[in-house]
C-alpha positions as CSV (number, residue, x, y, z in Angstrom):
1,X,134.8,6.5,89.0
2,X,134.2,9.5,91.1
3,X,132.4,12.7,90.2
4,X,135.3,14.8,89.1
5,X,136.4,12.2,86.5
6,X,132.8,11.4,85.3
7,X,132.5,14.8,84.7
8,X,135.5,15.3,83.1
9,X,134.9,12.4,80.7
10,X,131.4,13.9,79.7
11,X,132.7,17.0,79.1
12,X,135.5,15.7,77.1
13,X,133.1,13.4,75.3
14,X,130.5,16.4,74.0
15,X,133.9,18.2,72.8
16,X,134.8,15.3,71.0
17,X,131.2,14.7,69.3
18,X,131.4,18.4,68.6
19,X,134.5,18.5,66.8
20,X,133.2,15.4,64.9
21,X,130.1,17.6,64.0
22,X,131.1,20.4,63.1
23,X,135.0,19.8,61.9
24,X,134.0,18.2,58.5
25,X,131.0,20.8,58.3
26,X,133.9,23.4,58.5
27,X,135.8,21.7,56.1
28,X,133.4,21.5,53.3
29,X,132.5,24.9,53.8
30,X,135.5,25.9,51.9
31,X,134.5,28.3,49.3
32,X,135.6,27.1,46.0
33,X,137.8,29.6,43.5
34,X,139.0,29.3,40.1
35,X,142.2,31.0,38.4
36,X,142.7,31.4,34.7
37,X,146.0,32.3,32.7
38,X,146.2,34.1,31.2
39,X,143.4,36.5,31.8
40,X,142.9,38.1,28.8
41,X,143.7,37.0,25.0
42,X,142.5,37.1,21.3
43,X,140.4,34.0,20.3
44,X,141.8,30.9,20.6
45,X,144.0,31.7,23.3
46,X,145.1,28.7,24.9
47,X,143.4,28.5,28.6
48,X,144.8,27.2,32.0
49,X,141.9,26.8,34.1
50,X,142.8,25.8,37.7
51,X,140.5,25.3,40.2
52,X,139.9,24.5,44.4
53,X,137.1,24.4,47.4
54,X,135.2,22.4,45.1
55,X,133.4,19.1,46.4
56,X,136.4,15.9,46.7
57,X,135.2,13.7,43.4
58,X,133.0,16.9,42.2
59,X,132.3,16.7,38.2
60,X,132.9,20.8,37.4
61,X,131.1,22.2,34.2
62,X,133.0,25.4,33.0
63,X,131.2,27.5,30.6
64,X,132.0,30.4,28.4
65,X,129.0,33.1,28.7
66,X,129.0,34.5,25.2
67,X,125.8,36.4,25.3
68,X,122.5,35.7,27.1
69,X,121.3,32.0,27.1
70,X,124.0,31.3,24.5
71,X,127.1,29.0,26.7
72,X,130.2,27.3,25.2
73,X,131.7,24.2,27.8
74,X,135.5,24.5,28.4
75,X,137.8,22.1,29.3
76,X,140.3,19.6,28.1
77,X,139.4,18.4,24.8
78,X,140.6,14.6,25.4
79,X,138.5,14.1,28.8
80,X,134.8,13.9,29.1
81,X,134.6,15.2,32.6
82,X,136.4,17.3,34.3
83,X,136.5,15.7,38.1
84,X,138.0,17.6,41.3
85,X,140.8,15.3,43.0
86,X,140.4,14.1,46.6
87,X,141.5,17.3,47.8
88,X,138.8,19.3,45.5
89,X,141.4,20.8,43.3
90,X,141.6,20.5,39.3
91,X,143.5,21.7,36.5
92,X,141.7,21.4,32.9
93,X,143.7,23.2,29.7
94,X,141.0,24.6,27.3
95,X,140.9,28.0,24.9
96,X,139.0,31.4,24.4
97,X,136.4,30.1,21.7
98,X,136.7,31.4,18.3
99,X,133.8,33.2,17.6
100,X,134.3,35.4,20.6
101,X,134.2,38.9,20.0
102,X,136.4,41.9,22.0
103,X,134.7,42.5,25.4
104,X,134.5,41.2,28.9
105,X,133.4,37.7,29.3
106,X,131.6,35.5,32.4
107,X,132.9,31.9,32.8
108,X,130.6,30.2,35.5
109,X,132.2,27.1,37.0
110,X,129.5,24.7,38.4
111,X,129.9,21.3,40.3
112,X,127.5,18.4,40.4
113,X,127.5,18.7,44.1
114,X,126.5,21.9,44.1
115,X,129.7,24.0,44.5
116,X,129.7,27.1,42.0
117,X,131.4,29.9,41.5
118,X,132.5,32.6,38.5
119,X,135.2,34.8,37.0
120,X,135.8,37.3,33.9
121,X,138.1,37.2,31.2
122,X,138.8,39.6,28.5
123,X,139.2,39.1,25.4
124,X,141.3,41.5,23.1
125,X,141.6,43.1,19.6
126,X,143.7,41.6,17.3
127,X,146.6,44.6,17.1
């Protein structure tokens, strides 16, 4: 093999092992998000909590922040863990809990594999 083509190799070799590195590194990096619908509702609102970025496999805690150090888990009654798919997505059906009062609420979403992330919800006055 002459020096042109041994270098050529080597060169293509490092971009290989660099794409290897740093391609799954990349993809895990995905930051994870949640939606919920609707976003506002009386108590007992029925939720649709979807989520993705999350860790493939990932168990995902979703809890209700009612007041300081007082958290309520959501999620799908009939399941004891709510798991992200392959791809790190997940749907989970759950409600806004009863004894929530009017006001702007935090619902922290946390995995087991150390992918996290929050959103608000409102919830309204009985008309």
């Amino acid at each position: 093999m002459g020096k042109k083509a041994y270098f050529s190799m080597t060169i293509f070799c490092m971009n290989l092992l660099l794409i290897c590195i740093f391609l799954p590194v990349a993809a895990m990096s995905q930051s994870p998000s949640v939606e919920i619908s609707p976003t506002s509702g009386l108590p007992e609102t029925a939720l649709k909590i979807t989520g993705k970025g999350f860790q493939p496999q990932e168990e995902v805690d979703i809890l209700f922040i009612l007041e300081e150090g007082m958290k309520i888990g959501l999620g799908t009654e009939k399941v004891d863990v709510i798991t992200a798919d392959a791809a790190g997505a997940f749907t989970a059906n759950s409600a806004i809990p009863r004894m929530a009062k009017p006001g702007q609420y935090k619902i922290e979403i946390i995995g087991n594999k150390g992918s996290q992330t929050a959103v608000s919800i409102e919830v309204t006055v009985k008309k």
